[in-house]
Structures are given as structure tokens and as C-alpha cells.
C-alpha positions in Angstrom: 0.0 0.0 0.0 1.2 3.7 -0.6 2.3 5.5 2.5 1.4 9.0 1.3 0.7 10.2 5.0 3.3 8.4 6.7 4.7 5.2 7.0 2.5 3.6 9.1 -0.9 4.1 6.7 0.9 1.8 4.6 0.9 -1.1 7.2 -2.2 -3.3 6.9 -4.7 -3.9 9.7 -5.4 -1.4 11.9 -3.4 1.4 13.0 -3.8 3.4 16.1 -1.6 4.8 19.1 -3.4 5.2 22.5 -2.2 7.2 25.4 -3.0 7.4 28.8 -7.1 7.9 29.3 -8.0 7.6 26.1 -11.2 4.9 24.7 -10.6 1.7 23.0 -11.9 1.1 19.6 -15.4 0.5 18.4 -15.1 -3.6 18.7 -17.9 -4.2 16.1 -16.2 -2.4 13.3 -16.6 -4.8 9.9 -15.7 -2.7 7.2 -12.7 -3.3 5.0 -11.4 -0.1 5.2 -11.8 2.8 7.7 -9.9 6.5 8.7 -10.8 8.9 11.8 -8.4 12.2 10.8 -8.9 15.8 12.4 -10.1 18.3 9.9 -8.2 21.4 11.4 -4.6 19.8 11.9 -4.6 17.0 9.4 -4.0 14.3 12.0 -5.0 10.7 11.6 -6.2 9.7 14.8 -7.0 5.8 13.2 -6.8 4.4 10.3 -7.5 0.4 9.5 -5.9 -0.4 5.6 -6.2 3.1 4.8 -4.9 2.5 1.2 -6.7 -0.3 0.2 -7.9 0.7 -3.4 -11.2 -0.5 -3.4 -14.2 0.8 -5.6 -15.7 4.1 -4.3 -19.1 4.2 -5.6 -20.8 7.0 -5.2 -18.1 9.2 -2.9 -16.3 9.5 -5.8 -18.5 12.2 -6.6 -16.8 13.9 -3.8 -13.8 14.4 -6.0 -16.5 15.3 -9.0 -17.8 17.9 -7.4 -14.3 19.5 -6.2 -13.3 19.6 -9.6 -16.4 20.9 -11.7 -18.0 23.4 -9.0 -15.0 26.1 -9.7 -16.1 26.0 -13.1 -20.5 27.1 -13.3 -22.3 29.9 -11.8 -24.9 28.3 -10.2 -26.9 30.5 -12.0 -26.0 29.4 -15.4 -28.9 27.9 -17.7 -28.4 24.5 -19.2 -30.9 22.7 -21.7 -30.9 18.9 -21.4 -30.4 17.5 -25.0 -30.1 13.7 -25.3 -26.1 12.9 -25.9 -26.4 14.5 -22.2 -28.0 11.8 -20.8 -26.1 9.0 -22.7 -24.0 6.5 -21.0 -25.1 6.3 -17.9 -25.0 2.8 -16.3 -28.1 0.6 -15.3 -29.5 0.7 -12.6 -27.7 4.3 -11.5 -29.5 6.5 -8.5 -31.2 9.2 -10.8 -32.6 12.7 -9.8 -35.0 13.0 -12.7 -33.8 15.1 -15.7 -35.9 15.2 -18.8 -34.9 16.1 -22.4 -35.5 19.2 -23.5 -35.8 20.5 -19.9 -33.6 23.4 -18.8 -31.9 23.6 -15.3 -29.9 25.5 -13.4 -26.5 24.6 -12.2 -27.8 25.1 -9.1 -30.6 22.4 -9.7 -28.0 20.1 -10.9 -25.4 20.2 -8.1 -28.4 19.6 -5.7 -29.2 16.5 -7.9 -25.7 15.1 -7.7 -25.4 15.9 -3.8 -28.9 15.1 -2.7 -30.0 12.1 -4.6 -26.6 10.8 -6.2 -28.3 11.5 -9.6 -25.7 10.2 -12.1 -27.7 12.1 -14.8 -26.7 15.3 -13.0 -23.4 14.3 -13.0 -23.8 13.9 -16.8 -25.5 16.8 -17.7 -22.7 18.7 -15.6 -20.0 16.3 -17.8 -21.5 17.6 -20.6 -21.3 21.0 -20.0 -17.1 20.4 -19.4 -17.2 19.2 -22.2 -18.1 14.9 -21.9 -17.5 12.3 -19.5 -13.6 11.9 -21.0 -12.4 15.5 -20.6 -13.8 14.9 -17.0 -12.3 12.0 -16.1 -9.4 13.4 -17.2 -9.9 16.5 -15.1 -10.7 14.3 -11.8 -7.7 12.4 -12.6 -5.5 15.3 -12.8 -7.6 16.8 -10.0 -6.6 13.6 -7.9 -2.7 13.9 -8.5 -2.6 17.1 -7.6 -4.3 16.6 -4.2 -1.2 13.3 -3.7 -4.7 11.1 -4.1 -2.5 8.2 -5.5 -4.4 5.1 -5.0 -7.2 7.2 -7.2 -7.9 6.3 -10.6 -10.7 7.9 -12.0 -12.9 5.7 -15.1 -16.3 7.1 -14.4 -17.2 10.5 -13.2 -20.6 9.0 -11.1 -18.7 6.3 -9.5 -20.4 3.9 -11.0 -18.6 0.4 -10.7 -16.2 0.3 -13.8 -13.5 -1.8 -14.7 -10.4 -0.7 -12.9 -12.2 2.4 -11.1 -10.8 2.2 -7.7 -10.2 4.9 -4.2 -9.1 4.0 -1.0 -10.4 5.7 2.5 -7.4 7.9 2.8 -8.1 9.3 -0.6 -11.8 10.1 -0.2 -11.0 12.0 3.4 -8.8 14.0 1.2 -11.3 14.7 -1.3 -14.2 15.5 1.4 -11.3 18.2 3.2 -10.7 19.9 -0.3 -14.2 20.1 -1.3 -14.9 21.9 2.1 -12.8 24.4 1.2 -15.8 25.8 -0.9 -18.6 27.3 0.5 -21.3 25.5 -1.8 -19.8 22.4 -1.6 -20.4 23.0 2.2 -23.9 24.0 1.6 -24.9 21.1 -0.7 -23.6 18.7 1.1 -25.4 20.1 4.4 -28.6 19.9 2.5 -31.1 17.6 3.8 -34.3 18.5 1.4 -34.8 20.8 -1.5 -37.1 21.5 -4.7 -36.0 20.4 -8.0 -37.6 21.1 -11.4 -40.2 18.5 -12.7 -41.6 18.1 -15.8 -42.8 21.3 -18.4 -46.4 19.8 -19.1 -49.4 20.9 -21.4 -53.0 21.3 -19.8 -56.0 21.0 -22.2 -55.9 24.6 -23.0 -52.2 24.2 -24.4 -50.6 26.6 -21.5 -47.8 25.4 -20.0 -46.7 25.0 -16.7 -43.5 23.3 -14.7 -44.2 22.0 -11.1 -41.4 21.0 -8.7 -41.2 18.0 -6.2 -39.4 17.2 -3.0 -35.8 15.8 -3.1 -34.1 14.2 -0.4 -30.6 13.7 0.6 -29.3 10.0 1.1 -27.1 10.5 3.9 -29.1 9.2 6.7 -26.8 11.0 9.3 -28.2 14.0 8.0 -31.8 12.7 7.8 -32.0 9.9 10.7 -33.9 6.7 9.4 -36.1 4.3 10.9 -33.3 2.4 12.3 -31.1 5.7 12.8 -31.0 9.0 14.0 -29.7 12.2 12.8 -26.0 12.2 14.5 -25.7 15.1 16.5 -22.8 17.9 14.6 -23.0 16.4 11.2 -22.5 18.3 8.4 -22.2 15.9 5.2 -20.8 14.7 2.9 -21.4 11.8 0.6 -22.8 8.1 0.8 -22.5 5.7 -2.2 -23.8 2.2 -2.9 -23.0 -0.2 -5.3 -22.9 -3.9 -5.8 -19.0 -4.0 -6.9 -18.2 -1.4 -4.1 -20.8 -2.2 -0.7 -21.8 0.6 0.9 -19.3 4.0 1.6 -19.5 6.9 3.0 -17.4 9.9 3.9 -18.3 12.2 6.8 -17.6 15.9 8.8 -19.0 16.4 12.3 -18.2 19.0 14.7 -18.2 18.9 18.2 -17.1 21.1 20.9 -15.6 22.8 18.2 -13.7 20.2 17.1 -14.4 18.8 13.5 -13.7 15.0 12.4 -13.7 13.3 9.0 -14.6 9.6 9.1 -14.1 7.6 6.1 -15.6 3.7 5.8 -15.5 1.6 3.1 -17.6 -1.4 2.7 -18.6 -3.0 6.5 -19.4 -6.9 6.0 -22.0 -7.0 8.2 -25.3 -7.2 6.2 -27.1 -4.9 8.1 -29.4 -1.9 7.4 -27.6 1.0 7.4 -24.2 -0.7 8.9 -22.1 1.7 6.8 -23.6 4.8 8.7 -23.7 3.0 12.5 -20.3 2.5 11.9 -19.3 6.1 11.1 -21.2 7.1 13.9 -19.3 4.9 15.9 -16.1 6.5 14.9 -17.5 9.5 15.0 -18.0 9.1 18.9 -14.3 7.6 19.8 -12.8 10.4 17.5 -14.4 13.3 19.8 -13.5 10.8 23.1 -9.8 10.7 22.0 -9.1 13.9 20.7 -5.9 15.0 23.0 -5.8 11.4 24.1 -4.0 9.6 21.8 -0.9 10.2 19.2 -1.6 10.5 15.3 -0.5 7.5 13.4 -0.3 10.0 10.3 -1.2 13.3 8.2 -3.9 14.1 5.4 -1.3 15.6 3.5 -1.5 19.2 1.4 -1.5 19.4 -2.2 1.5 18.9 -4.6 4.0 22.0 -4.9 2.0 24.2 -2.1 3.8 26.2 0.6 2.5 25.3 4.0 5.2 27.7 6.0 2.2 30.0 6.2 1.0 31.5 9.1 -2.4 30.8 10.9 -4.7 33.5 10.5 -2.7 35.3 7.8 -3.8 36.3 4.3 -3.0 34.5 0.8 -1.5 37.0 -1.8 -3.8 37.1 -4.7 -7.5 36.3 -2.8 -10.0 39.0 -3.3 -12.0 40.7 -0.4 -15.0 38.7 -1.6 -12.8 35.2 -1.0 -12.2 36.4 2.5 -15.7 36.9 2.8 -17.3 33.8 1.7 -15.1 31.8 3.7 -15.8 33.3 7.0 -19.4 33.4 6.5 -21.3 30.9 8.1 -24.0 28.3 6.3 -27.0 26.7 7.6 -27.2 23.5 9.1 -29.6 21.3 7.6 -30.3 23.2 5.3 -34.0 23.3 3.5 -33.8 25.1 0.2 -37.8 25.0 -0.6 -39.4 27.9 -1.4 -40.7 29.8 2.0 -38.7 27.5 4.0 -36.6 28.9 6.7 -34.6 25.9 7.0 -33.8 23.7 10.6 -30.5 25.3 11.5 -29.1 28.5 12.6 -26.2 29.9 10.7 -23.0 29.9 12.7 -19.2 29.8 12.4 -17.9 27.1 14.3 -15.4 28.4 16.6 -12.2 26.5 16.1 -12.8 25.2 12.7 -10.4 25.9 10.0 -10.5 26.7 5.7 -7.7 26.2 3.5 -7.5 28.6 0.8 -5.9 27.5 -2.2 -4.8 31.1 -3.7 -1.1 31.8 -5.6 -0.3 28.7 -4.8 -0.5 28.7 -0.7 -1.9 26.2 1.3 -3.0 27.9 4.7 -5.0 27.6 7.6 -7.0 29.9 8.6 -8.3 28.9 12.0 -12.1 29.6 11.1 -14.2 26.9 8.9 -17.7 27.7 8.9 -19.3 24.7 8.7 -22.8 24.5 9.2 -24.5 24.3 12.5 -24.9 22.0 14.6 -27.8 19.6 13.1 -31.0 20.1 14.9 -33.1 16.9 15.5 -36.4 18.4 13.3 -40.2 18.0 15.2 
């Protein structure tokens, strides 16, 4: 295995260092691949075969959406033709996009994020010009992040021939994309309106209506067998038959902020994937301060990290600085009239890496969204 992060993420088996106080691990972890790393310093906490390149499914729209969201307004108009919709694999989680339908960016990324449409991720593929220039793109995308156990075939994550991630590599992808304020937003996003169908009454006048989307992640949403986990904040689930179930997630707590990768639990249980997370989730915040890292998330290629905390990247605008110290809902419900569930705060402690003239540097405030907010 790669040991991009340090030595000891190379090592099969399960990795972990613990000091004087701090909790044993979860004993009824099945998955086949798992990481607990701090957000803020970078610190693997755990890790159990953090390289294993195994298939990604649908969190490898993580990396999809940290390459192509730079690149749209959200504003921006796009009419659905049919190459647009062409190639996308049986059986693929859709959102609902017709032919001949216009959408917003906007409408798209909330189709790829909430329902793991893979026809909003080829619409959006389309638009950068088809599914090879962005493969190519995520691939390059990938490299540049040192996401070496990567290699990108499909831009949905559906299961393709040699299309493989690994747990260390989707952390990295979930801590770049959360760099971006919509990325945060999206992934935050528990239920939203999303263009239907442009129909004809008898008359001949036409008229569009909208219907309820929901997002996937069922930390963000609770299930029957499941609750909302208390500080989440996204980002992405997948499901496949090649891959199992994975998920990548960010939760804050007393102001510190985890990311929990798993990959593929063998316990055939509902909603194992997410139980286990949570159970992650929980020992991270326990041994925070209690334990030594057994390795780094590492920084992009060719970026300077002698930076100071808290000081400014040449070349970002007053509006950069802005947007990333403004806070974003929790939870957040986009329907029109809705308020949403959360209230918008900074989290005090958090962090944001800003990726301008070529600097990589923390600047100790990462709004993430609130604290989720169990709904009535």
C-alpha cells in the first residue's frame, strides 16, 4: 500500500496509538477499510488499511464535485439535450432530468449531492465538455491533491472496470471540497425543490411544477433504524454492488471537527455503513488530545505550507475572505418559504484552507454548518 501520509498508513490492519485515558476502539467495526483524521490539523487519529484501493461508488462524486464546481455559476442555464443523458449505467441512483428540460447549475449540483443522480453528473460532464475531458480533469484533479491510490474511469462512480479509491483518498477529497462554500452548503442539504416536468394542460398553457428531493445521507436525515448524529455536516454516501456501501463524513463537536471515512462494512445490516461512522464519530471526539496520530492528510503537490495561521493568501479578493468566513446553515432546506432547521454559525475553532497563488493555509475559522437540529 502507498504510504502517502506516513509510513504507518501503509501497514495493513489497523493502526492506532493510544495514550493514557484515552477509549478503545469501536469492537464491532466490519468494514474493510476505515480513517478517523482531524479536519483542522490534518492528524490521523486511526486508520484500519487506509490505502486499500477498493471501488468508491458514489463518494467518488466527492472528488466530481471538487473539480467541476469552480467551473458554473450556479446561475448558469443548461438545456438537457439527449447525448447529455447517454451513458449512464443501469440501474444508477437518478434525480429525474428530462430532455429538453432546462436547469440551473444550481438544480444540478443539488441532484448530484442530494439524490446521487448520475444524470446530474452527466448533464454537468456535458457541459465540461463529456464524461472523457472529465475523467481526465478528476484524474489530474486527484494527483494534484497526492490522491494516488485514485484512478478515476467514471465520473458518477459507478462500478467500472479498474475504477478504484481508497479511505485515505476520499478524506482528502471531502477536506478539499470543504474548502468551498457551496460544496459545504450542498452537502449540508437535507431536502430541496427540484424542477419536474414542463407539461401541457388541455388549453395548451404550460406549466412546470417541482417535487421534494431528499438527501441519502441518513446521518443527516435519521432513518427508521437511525438517527440524525448530532454535529454532522455531510458529505457523501455511495452504494454499489461491486463497491458495498461507503460513505465519507464531517462532524463538529465542541468545536472540534472530524472526518470519518468507511468503506464497505461486511456485516449485512441496514444502514451498517452509517452505524459504523457514527461509531467513529464518537471515539474520535472521546480521543481527541488522548491519543498520538499514526499519520497526516497531506496538502496538495507544490503548495507552501510555511504560512502562518490567520494570515492572508496573496492574490485572494475581499470577496474570498468573505465567503469563507461566512457561516451556512445546518440542515439546510432550500424550498421555497422554508426557513430551514439550522441556525447559521461559524464554528469556533474550525479551519478553511485557501488555495490562492499557490498557498496552502489555515486559517483557524471553517464555517461549517451548525450544529444539526433533530427536526419536530
Amino acid at each position: 500500500m502507498s504510504v502517502v501520509g506516513g509510513e504507518r498508513l501503509g501497514r495493513p490492519g489497523t493502526q492506532v496509538d493510544l495514550g493514557s485515558g484515552a477509549p478503545v476502539l469501536p469492537k464491532d467495526l466490519t468494514a474493510r477499510s476505515w480513517i478517523v483524521a482531524d479536519a483542522e490539523s490534518g492528524d490521523v487519529l486511526a486508520a484500519h488499511n487506509a490505502h486499500w484501493r477498493l471501488p468508491p461508488a458514489s463518494t467518488m462524486k466527492m472528488l466530481f464535485a471538487d473539480t467541476l464546481l469552480p467551473k458554473f455559476p450556479k446561475s448558469t442555464e443548461h438545456k438537457v439535450v439527449p447525448s447529455d443523458l447517454a451513458g449512464i449505467g443501469s440501474g444508477s441512483s437518478m434525480v429525474g432530468i428530462k430532455e429538453d428540460e432546462t436547469y440551473t447549475v444550481h438544480d444540478l449540483w443539488l441532484g448530484v449531492f442530494l439524490r446521487s443522480g448520475n444524470d446530474a453528473v452527466h448533464v454537468l460532464s456535458a457541459m465540461n465538455n463529456g464524461v472523457d475531458q472529465t475523467v481526465k480533469d478528476m484524474q489530474a484533479h486527484a494527483t494534484e491533491l497526492q490522491a494516488l491510490d485514485t484512478n478515476v474511469v467514471s465520473p458518477d462512480g459507478y462500478d467500472a472496470k479498474g475504477q478504484v479509491s481508497s479511505a485515505y483518498d476520499l478524506t482528502l477529497f471531502a477536506r478539499s471540497g470543504l474548502q468551498k462554500k457551496d460544496f459545504r452548503e450542498y452537502c449540508s442539504t437535507v431536502r430541496a425543490d427540484f424542477p419536474g416536468e414542463t407539461k401541457k394542460n388541455k388549453k395548451g398553457k404550460k406549466s412546470r411544477e417541482s417535487f421534494e428531493i431528499q438527501n441519502t445521507n441518513r446521518l443527516l436525515t435519521g432513518d427508521s433504524d437511525i438517527s440524525t448524529y448530532q454535529g454532522i455536516a455531510g458529505v457523501k454516501n455511495g452504494n454499489t454492488t461491486n463497491a458495498g456501501a461507503t460513505f465519507t463524513g464531517v462532524a463538529e463537536r465542541d468545536g472540534k471537527v472530524l472526518l470519518v471515512t468507511v468503506m464497505n462494512p461486511e456485516k449485512n445490516e441496514h444502514n451498517e455503513v452509517y452505524k459504523e461512522t457514527a461509531r467513529l464519530f464518537d471515539w474520535g471526539f472521546q480521543a481527541a488530545g488522548k491519543i498520538q496520530p499514526v499519520g497526516e492528510l497531506v496538502p496538495p503537490k507544490g503548495v507552501d505550507t510555511t504560512a502562518q495561521p490567520g494570515a492572508k493568501a496573496s492574490g485572494g479578493t475581499a470577496e474570498d475572505d468573505r465567503a469563507s468566513s461566512k457561516p451556512v446553515a445546518a440542515a439546510t432546506d432550500t424550498r421555497s418559504g422554508s426557513s430551514g432547521i439550522g441556525i447559521a454559525l461559524a464554528v469556533a475553532g474550525g479551519f478553511v484552507v485557501l488555495l490562492a497563488a499557490g498557498v496552502f493555509l489555515v486559517n483557524r475559522r471553517w464555517p461549517l454548518p451548525d450544529l444539526m437540529r433533530r427536526r419536530r
